[in-house]
Structures are given as structure tokens and as C-alpha cells.
MDTraj code that builds the backbone (N, CA, C; nanometers):
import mdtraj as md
import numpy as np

residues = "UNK UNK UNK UNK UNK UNK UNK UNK UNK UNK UNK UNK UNK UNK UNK UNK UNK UNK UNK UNK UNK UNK UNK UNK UNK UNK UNK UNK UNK UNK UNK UNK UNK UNK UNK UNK UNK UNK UNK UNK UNK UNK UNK UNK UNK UNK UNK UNK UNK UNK UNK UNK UNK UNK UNK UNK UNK UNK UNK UNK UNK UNK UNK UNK UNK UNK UNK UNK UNK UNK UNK UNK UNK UNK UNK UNK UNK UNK".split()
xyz = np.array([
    [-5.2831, 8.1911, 11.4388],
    [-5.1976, 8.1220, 11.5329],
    [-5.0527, 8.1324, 11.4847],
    [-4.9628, 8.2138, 11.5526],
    [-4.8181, 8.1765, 11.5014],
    [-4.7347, 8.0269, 11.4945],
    [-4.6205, 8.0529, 11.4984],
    [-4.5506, 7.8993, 11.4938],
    [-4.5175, 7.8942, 11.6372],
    [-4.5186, 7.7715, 11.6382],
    [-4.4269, 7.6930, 11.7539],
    [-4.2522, 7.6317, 11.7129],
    [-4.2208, 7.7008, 11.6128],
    [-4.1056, 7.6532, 11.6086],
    [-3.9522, 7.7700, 11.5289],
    [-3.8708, 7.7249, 11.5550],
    [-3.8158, 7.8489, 11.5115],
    [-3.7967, 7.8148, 11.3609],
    [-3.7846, 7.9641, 11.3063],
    [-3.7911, 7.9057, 11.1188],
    [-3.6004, 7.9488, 11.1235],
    [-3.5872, 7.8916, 11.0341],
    [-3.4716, 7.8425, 10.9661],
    [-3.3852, 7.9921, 10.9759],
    [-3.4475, 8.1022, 10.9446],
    [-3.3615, 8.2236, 10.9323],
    [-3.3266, 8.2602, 11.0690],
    [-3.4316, 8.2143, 11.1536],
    [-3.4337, 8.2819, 11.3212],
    [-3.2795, 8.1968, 11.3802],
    [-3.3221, 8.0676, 11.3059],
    [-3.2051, 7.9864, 11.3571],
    [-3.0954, 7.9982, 11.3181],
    [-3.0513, 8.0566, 11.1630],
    [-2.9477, 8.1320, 11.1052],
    [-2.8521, 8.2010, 11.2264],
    [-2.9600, 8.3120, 11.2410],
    [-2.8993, 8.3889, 11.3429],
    [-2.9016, 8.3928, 11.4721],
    [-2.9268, 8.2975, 11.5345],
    [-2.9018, 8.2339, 11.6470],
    [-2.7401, 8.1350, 11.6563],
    [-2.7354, 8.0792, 11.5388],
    [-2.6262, 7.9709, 11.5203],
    [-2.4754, 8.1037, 11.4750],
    [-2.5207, 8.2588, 11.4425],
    [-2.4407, 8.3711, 11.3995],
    [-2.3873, 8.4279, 11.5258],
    [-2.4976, 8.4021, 11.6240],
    [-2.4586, 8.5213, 11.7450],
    [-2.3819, 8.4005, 11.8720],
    [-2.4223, 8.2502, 11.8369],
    [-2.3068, 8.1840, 11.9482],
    [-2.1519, 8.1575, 11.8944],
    [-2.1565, 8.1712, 11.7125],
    [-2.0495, 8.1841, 11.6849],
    [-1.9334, 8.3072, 11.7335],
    [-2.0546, 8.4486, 11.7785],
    [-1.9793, 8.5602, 11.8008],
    [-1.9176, 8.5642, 11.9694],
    [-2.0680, 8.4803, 12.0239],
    [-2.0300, 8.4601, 12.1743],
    [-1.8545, 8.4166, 12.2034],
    [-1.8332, 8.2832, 12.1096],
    [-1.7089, 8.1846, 12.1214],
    [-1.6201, 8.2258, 12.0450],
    [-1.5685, 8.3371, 11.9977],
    [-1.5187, 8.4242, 11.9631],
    [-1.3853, 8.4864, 12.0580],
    [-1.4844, 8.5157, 12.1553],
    [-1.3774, 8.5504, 12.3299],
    [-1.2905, 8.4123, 12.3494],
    [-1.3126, 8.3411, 12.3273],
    [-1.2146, 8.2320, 12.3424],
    [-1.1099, 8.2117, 12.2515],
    [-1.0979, 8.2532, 12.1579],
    [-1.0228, 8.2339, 12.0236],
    [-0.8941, 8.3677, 12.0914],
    [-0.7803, 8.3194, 12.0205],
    [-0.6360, 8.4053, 12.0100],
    [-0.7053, 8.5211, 11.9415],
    [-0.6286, 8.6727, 11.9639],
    [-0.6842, 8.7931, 11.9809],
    [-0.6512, 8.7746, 11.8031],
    [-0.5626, 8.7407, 11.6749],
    [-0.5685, 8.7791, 11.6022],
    [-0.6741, 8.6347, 11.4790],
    [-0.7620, 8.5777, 11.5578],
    [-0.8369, 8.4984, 11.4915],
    [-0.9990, 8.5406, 11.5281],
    [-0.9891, 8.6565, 11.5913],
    [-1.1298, 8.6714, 11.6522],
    [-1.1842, 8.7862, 11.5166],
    [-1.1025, 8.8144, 11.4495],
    [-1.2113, 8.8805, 11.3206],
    [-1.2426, 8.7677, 11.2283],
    [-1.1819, 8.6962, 11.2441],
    [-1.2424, 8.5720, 11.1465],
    [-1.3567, 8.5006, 11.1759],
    [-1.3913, 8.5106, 11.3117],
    [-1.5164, 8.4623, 11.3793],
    [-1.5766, 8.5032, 11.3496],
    [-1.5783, 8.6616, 11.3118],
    [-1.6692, 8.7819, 11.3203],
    [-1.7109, 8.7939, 11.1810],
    [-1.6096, 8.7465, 11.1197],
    [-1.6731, 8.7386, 10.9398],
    [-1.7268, 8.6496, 10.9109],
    [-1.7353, 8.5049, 10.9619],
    [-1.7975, 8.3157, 10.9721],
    [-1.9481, 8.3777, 11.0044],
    [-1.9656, 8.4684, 11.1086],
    [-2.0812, 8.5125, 11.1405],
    [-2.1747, 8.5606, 11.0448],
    [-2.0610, 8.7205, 11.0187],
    [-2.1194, 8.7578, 10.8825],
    [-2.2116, 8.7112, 10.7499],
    [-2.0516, 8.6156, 10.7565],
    [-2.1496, 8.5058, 10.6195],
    [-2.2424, 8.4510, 10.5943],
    [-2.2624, 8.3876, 10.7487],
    [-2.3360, 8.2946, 10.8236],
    [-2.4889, 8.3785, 10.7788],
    [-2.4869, 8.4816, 10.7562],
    [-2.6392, 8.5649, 10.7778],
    [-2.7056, 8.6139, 10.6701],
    [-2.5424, 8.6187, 10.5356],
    [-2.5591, 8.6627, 10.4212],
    [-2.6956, 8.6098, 10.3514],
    [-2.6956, 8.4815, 10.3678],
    [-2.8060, 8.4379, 10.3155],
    [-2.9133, 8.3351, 10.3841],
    [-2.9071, 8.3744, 10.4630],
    [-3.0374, 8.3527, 10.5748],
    [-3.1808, 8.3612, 10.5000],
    [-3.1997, 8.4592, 10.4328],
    [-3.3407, 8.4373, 10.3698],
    [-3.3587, 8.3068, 10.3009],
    [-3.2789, 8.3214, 10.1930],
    [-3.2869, 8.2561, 10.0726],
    [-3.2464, 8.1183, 10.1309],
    [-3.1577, 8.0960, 10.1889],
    [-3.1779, 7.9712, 10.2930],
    [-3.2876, 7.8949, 10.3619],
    [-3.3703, 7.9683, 10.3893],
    [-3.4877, 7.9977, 10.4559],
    [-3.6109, 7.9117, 10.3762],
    [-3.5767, 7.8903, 10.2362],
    [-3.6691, 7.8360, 10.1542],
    [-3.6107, 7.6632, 10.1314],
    [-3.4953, 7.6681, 10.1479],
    [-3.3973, 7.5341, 10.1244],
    [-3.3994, 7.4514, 10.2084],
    [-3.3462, 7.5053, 10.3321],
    [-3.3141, 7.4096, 10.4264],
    [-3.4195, 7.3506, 10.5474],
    [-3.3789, 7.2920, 10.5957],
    [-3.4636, 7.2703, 10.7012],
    [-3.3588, 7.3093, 10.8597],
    [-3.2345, 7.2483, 10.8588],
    [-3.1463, 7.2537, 10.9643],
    [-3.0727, 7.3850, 10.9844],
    [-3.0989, 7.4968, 11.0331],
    [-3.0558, 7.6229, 11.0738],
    [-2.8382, 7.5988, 11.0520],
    [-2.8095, 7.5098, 11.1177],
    [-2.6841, 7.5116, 11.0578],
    [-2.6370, 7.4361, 10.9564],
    [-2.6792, 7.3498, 10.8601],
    [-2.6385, 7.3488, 10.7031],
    [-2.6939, 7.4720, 10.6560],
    [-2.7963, 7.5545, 10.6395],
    [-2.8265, 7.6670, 10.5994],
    [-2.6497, 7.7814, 10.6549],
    [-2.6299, 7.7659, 10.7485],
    [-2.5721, 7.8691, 10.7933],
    [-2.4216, 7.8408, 10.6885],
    [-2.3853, 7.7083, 10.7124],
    [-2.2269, 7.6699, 10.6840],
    [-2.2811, 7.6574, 10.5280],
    [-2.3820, 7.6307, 10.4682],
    [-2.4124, 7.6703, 10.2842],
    [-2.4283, 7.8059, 10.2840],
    [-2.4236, 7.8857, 10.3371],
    [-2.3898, 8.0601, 10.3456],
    [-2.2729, 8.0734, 10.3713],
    [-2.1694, 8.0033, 10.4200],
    [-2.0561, 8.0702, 10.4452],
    [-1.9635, 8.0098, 10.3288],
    [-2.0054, 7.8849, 10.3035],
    [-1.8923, 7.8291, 10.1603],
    [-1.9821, 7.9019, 10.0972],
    [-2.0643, 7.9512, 10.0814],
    [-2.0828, 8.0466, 9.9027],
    [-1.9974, 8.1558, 9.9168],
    [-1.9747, 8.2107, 10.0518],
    [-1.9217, 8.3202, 10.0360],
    [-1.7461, 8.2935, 9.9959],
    [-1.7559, 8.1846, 10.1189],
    [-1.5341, 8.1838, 10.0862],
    [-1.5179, 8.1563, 9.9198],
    [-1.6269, 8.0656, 9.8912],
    [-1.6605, 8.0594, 9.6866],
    [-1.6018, 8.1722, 9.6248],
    [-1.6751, 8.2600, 9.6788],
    [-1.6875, 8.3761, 9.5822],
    [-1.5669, 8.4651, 9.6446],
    [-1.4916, 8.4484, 9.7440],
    [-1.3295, 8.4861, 9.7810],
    [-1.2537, 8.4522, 9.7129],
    [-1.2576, 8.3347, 9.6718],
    [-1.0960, 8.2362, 9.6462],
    [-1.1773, 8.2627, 9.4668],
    [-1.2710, 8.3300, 9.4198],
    [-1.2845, 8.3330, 9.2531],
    [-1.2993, 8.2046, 9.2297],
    [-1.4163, 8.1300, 9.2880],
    [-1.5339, 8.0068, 9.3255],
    [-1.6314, 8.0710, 9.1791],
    [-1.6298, 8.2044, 9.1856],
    [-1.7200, 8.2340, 9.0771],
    [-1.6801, 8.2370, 8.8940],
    [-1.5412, 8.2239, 8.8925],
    [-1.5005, 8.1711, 8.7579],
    [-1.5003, 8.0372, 8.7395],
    [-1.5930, 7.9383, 8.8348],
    [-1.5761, 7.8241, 8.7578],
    [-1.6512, 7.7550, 8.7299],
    [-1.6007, 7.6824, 8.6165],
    [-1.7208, 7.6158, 8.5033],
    [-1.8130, 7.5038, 8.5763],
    [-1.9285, 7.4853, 8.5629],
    [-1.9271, 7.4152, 8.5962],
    [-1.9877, 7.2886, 8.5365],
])
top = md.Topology()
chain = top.add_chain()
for i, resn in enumerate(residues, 1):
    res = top.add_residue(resn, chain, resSeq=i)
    for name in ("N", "CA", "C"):
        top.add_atom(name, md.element.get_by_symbol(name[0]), res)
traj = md.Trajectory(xyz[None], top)
């Protein structure tokens, strides 16, 4: 019997592709930034997948790991 519900990664990228939808609404030089929120958003969808339960804290804890590891999030002590 499969599931009746969506798992956490399906919802990842579901919560990736309405970010890309609302995108068209954004000023023409903020719409790659949507497009990278997305990105992120998917980076870790698996491994999310074991953590979370809510498809978007999974998504927005994929995207601060990533801006983390932008701004050199990864030199610090912790």
C-alpha cells in the first residue's frame, strides 16, 4: 500500500516550484534570487527528509545552511 501523504522531500519541492511560480511578480533584477531561494530550498531535501516533519522548516533549514556557508557560516566555532 503506498502513502497517503506527501513525504517531506515531495513537499520540499513543491514549496521550491511556488517559490519559482512568485518569482514573475518580483522586480526583473530580484528574480534570480528567487531562483537561487529555490535552489537551496532543494539542496537538501533528502537529508531533510529524515528531520523534519513540516516541508517548509525543512525547506527554509536548507536555505540558511546554504546562505551559512556564503557569508563563511563555515569558519565558525562553535
Amino acid at each position: 500500500m503506498g502513502r497517503s501523504f506527501e513525504s517531506v522531500r515531495m513537499g520540499v519541492n513543491a514549496t521550491a516550484e511556488r517559490w519559482l511560480r512568485a518569482r514573475k511578480y518580483l522586480r526583473e533584477e530580484d528574480k534570480k534570487y528567487a531562483e537561487r531561494l529555490a535552489a537551496m530550498a532543494k539542496k537538501h531535501s533528502s537529508a531533510c527528509f529524515y528531520n523534519f516533519d513540516d516541508p517548509v522548516e525543512a525547506a527554509i533549514f536548507s536555505v540558511l545552511v546554504e546562505i551559512a556557508k556564503e557569508v563563511g557560516g563555515h569558519d565558525v566555532d562553535l
